[in-house]
C-alpha positions as CSV (number, residue, x, y, z in Angstrom):
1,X,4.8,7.7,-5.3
2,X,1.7,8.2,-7.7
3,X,-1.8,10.3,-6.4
4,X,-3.0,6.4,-6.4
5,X,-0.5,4.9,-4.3
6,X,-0.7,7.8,-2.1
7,X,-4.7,7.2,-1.4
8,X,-4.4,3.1,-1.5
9,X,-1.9,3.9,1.2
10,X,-4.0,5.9,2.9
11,X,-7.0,3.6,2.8
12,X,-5.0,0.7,4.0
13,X,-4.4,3.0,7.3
14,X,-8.0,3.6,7.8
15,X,-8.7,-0.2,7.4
16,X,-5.9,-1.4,9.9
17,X,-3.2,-1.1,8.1
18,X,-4.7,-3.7,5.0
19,X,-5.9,-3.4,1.7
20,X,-7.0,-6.4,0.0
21,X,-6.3,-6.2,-3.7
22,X,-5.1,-8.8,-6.5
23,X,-1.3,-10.0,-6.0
24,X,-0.6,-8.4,-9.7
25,X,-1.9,-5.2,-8.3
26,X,0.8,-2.5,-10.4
27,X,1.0,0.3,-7.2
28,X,1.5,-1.9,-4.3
29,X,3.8,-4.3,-6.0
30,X,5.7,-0.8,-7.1
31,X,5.7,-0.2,-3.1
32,X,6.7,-3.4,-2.0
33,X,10.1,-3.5,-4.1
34,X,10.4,-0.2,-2.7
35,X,10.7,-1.3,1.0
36,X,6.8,1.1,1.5
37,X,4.8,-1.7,1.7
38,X,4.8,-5.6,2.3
39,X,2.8,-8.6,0.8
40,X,1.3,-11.2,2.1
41,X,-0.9,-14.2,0.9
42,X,-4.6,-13.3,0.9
43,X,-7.5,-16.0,1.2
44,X,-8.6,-16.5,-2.5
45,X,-6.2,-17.6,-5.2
46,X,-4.6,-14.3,-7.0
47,X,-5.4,-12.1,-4.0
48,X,-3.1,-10.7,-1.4
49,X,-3.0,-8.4,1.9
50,X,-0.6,-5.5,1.5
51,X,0.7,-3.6,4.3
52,X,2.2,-0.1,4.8
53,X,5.6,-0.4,6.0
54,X,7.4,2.0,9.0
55,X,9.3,3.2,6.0
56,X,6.3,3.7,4.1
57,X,4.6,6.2,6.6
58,X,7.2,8.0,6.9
59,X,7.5,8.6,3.0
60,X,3.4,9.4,3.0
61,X,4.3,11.8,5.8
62,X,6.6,13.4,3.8
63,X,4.0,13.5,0.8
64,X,1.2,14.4,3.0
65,X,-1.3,16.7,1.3
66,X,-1.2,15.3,-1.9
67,X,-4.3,13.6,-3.2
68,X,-6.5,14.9,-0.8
């Protein structure tokens, strides 16, 4: 995981586990196909709601102290 996946990861934690973003978005798509994230539709056209994953917090655990 990249410094910036780390913190948008992070940041979707602090927000309730969501971070609004467009459904293009380069890191989170990288997370989803990796199993650390899900996807789901958001309320404008192009934008989505992305999740962290059980599997994804345990990887950020294991990366903890990186980005900070």
């Amino acid at each position: 995981m990249s410094i910036a996946q780390i913190n948008d990861m992070k940041h979707a934690l602090r927000n309730g586990n969501r971070f609004y973003a467009e459904s293009n978005n380069e890191n989170w798509n990288d997370l989803v196909s990796k199993g650390f994230a899900t996807k789901h539709p958001g309320w404008e056209d192009g934008m989505a709601y992305f999740r962290v994953t059980a599997t994804g917090k345990k990887k950020l655990s294991a990366e903890r102290g990186l980005g900070e």
